[in-house]
PADRENTI-9085 format. One record per atom (N, C-alpha, C, O): x negated, y, z. Coordinates in pm, whole numbers, plus 50000, padded with zeros to 5 digits. Layout:
N
XYZ ...
END
This chain:
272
448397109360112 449087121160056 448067131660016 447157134160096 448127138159896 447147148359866 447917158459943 449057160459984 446557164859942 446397177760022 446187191359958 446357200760035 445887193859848 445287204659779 446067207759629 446727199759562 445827218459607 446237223259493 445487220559407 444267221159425 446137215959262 445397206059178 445157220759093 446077228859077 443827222659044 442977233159014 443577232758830 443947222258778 443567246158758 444357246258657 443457252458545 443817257558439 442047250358600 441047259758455 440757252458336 440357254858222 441207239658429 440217224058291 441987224058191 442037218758080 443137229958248 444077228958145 443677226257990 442697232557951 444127220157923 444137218657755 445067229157719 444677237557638 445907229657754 447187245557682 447027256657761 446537256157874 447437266957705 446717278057792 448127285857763 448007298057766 449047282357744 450487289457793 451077298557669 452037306157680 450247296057541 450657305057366 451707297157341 451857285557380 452577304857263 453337297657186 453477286957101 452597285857016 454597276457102 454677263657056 455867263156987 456467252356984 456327272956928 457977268956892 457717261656723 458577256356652 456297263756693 456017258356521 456057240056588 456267230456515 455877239256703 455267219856743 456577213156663 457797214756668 455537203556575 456307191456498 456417179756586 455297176256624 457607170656644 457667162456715 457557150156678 458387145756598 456717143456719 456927126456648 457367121756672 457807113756590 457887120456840 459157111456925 459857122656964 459567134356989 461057114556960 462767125057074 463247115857145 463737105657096 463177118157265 463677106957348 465367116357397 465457126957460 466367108757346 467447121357370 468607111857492 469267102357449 468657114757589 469657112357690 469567096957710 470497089357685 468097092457769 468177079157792 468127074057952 467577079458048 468797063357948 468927057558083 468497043758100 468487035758007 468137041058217 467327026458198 468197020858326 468307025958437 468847007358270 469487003358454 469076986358421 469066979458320 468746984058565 468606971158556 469256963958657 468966964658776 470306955658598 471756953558621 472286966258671 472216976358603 472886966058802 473696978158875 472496990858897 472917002358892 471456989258913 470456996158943 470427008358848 469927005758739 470747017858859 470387032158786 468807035158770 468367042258861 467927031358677 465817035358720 465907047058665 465617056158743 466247051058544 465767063858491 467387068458426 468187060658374 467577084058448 468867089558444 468987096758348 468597107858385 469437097258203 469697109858106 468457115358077 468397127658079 467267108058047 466327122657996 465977124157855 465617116457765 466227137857868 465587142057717 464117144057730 463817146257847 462917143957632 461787150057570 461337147857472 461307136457424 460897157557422 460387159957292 458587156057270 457677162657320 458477147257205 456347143557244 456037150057030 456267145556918 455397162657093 454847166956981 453527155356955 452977148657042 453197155356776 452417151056693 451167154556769 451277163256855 449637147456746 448607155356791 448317159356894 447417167556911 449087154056993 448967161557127 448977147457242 449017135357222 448917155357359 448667140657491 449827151357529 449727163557522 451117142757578 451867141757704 451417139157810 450467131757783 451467140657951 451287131758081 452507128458156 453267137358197 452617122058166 453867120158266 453907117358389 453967105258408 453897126658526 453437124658634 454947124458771 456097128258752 454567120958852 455707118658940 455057111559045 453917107259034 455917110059167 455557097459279 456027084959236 456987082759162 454977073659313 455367063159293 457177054459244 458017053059332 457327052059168 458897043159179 459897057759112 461117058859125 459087066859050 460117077259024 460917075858875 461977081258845 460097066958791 460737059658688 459457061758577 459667057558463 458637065658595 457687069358455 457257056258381 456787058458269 457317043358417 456417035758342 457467029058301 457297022658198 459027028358373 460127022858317 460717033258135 461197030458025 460327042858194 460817054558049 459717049057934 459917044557822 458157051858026 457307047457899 457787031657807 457737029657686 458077025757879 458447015157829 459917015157760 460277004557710 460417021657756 461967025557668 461257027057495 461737022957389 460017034157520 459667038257357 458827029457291 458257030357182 458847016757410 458247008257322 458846992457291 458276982357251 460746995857343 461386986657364 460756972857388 460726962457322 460176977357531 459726965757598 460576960457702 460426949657758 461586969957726 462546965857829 463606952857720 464346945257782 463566952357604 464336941857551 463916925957602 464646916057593 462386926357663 461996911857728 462436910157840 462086900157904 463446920857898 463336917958048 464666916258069 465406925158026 465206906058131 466746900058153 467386908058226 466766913058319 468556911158210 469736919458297 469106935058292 469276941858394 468396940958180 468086954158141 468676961158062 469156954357971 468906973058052 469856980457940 469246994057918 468997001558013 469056996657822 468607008457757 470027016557660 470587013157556 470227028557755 471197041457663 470547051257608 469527054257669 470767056657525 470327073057476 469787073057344 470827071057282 469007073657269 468317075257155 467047074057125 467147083957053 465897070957113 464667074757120 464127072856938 463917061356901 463977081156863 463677087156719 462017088956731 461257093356817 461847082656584 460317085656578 460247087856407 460137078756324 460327101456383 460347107556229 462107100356170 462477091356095 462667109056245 464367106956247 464847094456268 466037093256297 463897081656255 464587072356275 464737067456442 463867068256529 466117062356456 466337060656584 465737043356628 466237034056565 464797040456724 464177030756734 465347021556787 465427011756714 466297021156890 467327016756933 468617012556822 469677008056864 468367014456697 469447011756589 469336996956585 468406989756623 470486993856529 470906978356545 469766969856410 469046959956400 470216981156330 468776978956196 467396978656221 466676973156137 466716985256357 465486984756357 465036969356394 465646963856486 464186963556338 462846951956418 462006953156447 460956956656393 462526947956624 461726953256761 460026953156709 459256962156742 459726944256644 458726938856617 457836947056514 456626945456529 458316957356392 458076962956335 457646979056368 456976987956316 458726976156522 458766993656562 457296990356662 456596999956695 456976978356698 455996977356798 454756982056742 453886987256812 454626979956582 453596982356491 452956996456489 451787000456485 454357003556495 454227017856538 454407029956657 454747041756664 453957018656747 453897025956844 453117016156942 453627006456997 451987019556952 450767011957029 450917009957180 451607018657233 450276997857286 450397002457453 449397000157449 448796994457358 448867005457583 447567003057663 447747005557779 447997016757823 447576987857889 448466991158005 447136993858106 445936996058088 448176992358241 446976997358384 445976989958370 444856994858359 446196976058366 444846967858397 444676963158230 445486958958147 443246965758224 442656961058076 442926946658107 442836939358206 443416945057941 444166928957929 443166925657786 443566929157675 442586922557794 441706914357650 442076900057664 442016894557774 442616891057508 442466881357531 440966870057569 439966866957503 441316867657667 439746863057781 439496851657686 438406847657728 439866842657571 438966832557537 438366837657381 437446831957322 438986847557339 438616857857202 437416865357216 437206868857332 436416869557118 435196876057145 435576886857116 436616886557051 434976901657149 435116911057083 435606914656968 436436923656956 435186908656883 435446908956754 436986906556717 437776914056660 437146894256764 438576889056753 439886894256817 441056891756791 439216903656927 440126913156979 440866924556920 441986929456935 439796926856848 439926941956772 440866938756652 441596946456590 440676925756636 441706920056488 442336909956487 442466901756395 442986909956642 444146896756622 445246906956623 445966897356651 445936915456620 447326922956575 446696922856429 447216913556367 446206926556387 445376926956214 445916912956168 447046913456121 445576905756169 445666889456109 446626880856134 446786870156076 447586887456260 449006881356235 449626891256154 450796890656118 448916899456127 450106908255963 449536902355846 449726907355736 448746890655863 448396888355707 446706888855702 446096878255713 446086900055686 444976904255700 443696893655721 443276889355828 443176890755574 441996878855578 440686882155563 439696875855600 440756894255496 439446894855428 438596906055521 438666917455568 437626892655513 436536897055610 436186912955614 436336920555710 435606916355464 435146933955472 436146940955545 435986947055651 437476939255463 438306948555572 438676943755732 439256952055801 438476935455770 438026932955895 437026933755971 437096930856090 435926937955912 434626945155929 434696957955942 433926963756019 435586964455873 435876979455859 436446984355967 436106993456043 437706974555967 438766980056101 438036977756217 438096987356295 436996963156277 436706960856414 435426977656384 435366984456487 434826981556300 433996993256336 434037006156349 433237014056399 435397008356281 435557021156306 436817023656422 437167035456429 437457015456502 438057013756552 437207007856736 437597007856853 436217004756678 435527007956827 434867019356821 434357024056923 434787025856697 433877037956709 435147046056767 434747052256866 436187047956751 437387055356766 437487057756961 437497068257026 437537043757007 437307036757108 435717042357223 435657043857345 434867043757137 433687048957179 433177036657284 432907037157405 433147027457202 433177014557208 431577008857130 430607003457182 431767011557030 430987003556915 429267005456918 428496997256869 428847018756989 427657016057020 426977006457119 426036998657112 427757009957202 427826995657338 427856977357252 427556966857309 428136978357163 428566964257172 429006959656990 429876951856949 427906968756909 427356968256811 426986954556743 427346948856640 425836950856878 424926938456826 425456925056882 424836914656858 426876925056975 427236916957081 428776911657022 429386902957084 429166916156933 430386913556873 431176902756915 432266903556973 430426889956874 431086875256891 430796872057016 430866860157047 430406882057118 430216879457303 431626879457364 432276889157324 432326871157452 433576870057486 433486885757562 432656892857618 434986885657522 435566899657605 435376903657697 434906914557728 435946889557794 435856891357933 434396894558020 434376896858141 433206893957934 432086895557995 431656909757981 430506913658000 432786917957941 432616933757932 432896937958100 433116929958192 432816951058107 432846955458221 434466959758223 435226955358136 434756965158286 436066969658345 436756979458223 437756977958153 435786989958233 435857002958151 435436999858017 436047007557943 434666992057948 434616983457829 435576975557764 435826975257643 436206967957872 437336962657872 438816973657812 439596972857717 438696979857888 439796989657860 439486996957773 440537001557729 438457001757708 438217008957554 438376994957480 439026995557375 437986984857510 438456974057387 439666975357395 440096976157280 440896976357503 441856974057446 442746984757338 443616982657254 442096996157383 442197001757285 442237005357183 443057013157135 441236999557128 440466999556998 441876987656929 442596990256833 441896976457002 443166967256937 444096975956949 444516979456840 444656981657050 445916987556974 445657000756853 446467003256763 444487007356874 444207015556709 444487002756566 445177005856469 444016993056576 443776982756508 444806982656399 444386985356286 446336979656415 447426974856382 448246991056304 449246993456236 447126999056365 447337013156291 448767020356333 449557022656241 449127023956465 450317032756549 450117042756522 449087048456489 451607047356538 451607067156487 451767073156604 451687085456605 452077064056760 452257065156873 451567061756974 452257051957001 450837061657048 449657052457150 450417060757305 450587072157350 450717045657345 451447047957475 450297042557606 449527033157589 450367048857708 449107046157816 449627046657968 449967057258020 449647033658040 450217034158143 449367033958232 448907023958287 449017049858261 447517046958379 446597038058335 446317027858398 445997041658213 444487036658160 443727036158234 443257024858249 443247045758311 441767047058382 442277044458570 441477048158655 443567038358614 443747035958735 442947026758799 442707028358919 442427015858728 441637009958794 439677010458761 438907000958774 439387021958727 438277023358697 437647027758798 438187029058908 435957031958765 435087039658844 435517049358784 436437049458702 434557063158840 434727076058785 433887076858602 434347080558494 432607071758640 432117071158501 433317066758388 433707073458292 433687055358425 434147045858295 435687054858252 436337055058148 435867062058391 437627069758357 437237084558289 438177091058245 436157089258281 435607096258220 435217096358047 435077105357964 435147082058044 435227080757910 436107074057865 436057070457748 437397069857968 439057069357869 439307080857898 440137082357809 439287094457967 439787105457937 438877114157777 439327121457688 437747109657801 437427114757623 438197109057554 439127115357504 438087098957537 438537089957436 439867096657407 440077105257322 440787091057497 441927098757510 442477118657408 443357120357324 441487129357470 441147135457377 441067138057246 441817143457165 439487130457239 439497129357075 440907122657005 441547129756928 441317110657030 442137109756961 443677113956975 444597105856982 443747120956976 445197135357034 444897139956873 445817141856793 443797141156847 443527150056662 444107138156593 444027139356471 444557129256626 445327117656516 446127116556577 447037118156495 446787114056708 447847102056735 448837114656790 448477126456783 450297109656854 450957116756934 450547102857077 450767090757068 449997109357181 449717098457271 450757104757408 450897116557441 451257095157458 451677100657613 451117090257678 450957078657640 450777096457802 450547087957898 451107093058007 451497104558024 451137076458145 451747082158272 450047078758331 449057072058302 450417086258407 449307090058539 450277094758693 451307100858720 449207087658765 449137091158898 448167104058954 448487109959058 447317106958899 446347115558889 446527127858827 446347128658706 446967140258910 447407153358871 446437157858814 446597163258705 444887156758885 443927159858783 443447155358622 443037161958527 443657144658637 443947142258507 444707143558414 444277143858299 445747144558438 447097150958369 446257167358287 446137171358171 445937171358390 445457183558389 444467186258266 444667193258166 443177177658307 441997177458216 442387168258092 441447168558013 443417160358045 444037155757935 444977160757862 444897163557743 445777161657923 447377167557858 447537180057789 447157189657857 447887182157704 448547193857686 450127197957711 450497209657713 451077185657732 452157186957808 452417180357884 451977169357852 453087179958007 453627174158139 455247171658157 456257178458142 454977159458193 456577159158275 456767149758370 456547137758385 457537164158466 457217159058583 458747151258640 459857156158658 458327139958653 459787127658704 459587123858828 458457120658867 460717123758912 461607120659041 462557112359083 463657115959040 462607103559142 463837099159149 464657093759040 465887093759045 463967089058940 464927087558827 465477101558714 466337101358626 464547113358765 465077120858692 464187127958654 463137126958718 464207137358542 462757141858465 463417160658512 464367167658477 462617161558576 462857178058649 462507190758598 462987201958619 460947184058480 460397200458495 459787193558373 459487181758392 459497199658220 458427196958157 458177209458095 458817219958096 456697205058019 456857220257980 455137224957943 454507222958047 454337229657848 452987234257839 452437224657985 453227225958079 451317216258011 450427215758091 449977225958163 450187225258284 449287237558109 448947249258196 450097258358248 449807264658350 451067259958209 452747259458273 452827254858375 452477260558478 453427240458365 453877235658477 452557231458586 452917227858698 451287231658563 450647233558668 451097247658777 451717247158883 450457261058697 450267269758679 451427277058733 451417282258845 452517277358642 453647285358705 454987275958675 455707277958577 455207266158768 456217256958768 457537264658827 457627272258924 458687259558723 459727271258749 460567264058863 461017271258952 460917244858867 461527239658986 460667238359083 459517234059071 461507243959240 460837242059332 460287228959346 459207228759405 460717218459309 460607206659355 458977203759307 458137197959376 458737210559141 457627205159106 456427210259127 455437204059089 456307222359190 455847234059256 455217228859428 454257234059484 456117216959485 455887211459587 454967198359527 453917195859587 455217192859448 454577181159414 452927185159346 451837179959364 453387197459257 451657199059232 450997202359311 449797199659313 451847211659434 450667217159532 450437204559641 450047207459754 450557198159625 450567181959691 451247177359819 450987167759892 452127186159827 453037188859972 453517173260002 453457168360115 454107164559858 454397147559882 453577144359792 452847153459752 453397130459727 453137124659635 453127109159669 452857100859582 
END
């Protein structure tokens, strides 16, 4: 159980006004049950353009079940049901017209444990979503694996090593490659389920840059376990419980001056 109050200077928002924020996703009154099971209850949020969400909570409180609503990944999973709406530039991703497969294009994951395909080299990582859309020609496959590890902060590391299998990357290599594949396929969304949970400090240091820099292109949310990080990433928070989303709101806000008691107990680390 933490013990301490998670420190609020490294905030990204500093509590100015936001009422101009253009939203790229609306997640409007969704519920996730699997069969009888109620996981996540009615939530609305709004994930502005350009910006990092965090989504923080205790264990089992529903965050990686919601993250996964916007990337209708719960459609692989038997006896699951998804209610509510979730819109990305008015269109509703849940419409009977959308293909799952098309919306996946636009809206990227990158899960806890770096997943590279282990018999693919580098190279082939960065451009197998690329080449099942078609995509042959070498230059522009030269283009995308380089500026897409540069994106990644990837490509100096592993420049001269390209056709070296994946799996002989390190942990934190690993997980900027997977990144770099989901930049690859070109998302207007990059979803992150505890990127840096299984890292050292170095290597989570440079998925929280990474992370950063690309906030100036993407709308990214991520869930985290790590209040500090939330902190030193995000510019907005939301904080989920029990299946229910309690408090969101500016990052330096809901650190700072959280209006539910509940979330006020959780940042100052009273549970977690």
């Amino acid at each position: 159980m933490m013990s301490t109050t998670v420190p609020v200077s490294g905030a990204r928002s500093d509590g100015s006004d936001d009422k101009r924020a253009r939203y790229k996703m609306v997640a409007e009154n969704v519920s996730v049950h699997y069969g009888d099971y109620l996981a996540v209850r009615n939530v609305s949020l709004k994930f502005p353009e350009n910006s990092v969400t965090a989504l923080i909570g205790p264990s089992g409180c529903g965050k990686t079940t919601f993250l996964r609503c916007l990337n209708r990944m719960h459609d692989m999973t038997p006896g699951s049901r998804v209610e509510g709406r979730v819109m990305i530039d008015e269109t509703d991703l849940y419409d009977s017209s959308i293909d799952p497969i098309y919306h996946r294009r636009k809206v990227g994951m990158v899960f806890q444990k770096p997943n590279p395909f282990p018999t693919m080299s580098i190279y082939d990582n960065v451009v197998a979503g690329v080449k099942l859309n078609g995509v042959r020609d070498s230059e522009i496959l030269n283009e995308i694996v380089e500026d897409c590890l540069k994106m990644a902060y990837l490509w100096d590391e592993v420049r001269d090593d390209l056709k070296k299998p994946a799996i002989e990357l390190s942990g934190g290599q690993q997980q900027r490659l997977c990144i770099a594949r989901a930049l690859a396929i070109q998302p207007e969304v990059l979803l992150m389920d505890e990127p840096a949970s299984a890292l050292d400090p170095i290597a989570t240091q440079k998925i929280e840059e990474t992370i950063k820099d690309l906030s100036s292109e993407y709308c990214i949310i991520i869930v985290t376990h790590n209040m500090q990080q939330a902190v030193r990433c995000s510019d907005y928070t939301a904080f989920m419980y029990v299946g229910d989303l309690v408090e969101s709101g500016k990052t330096y806000d809901l650190f700072h001056n959280p209006k539910n008691e509940l979330t006020a107990k959780y940042v100052e680390g009273q549970f977690g």
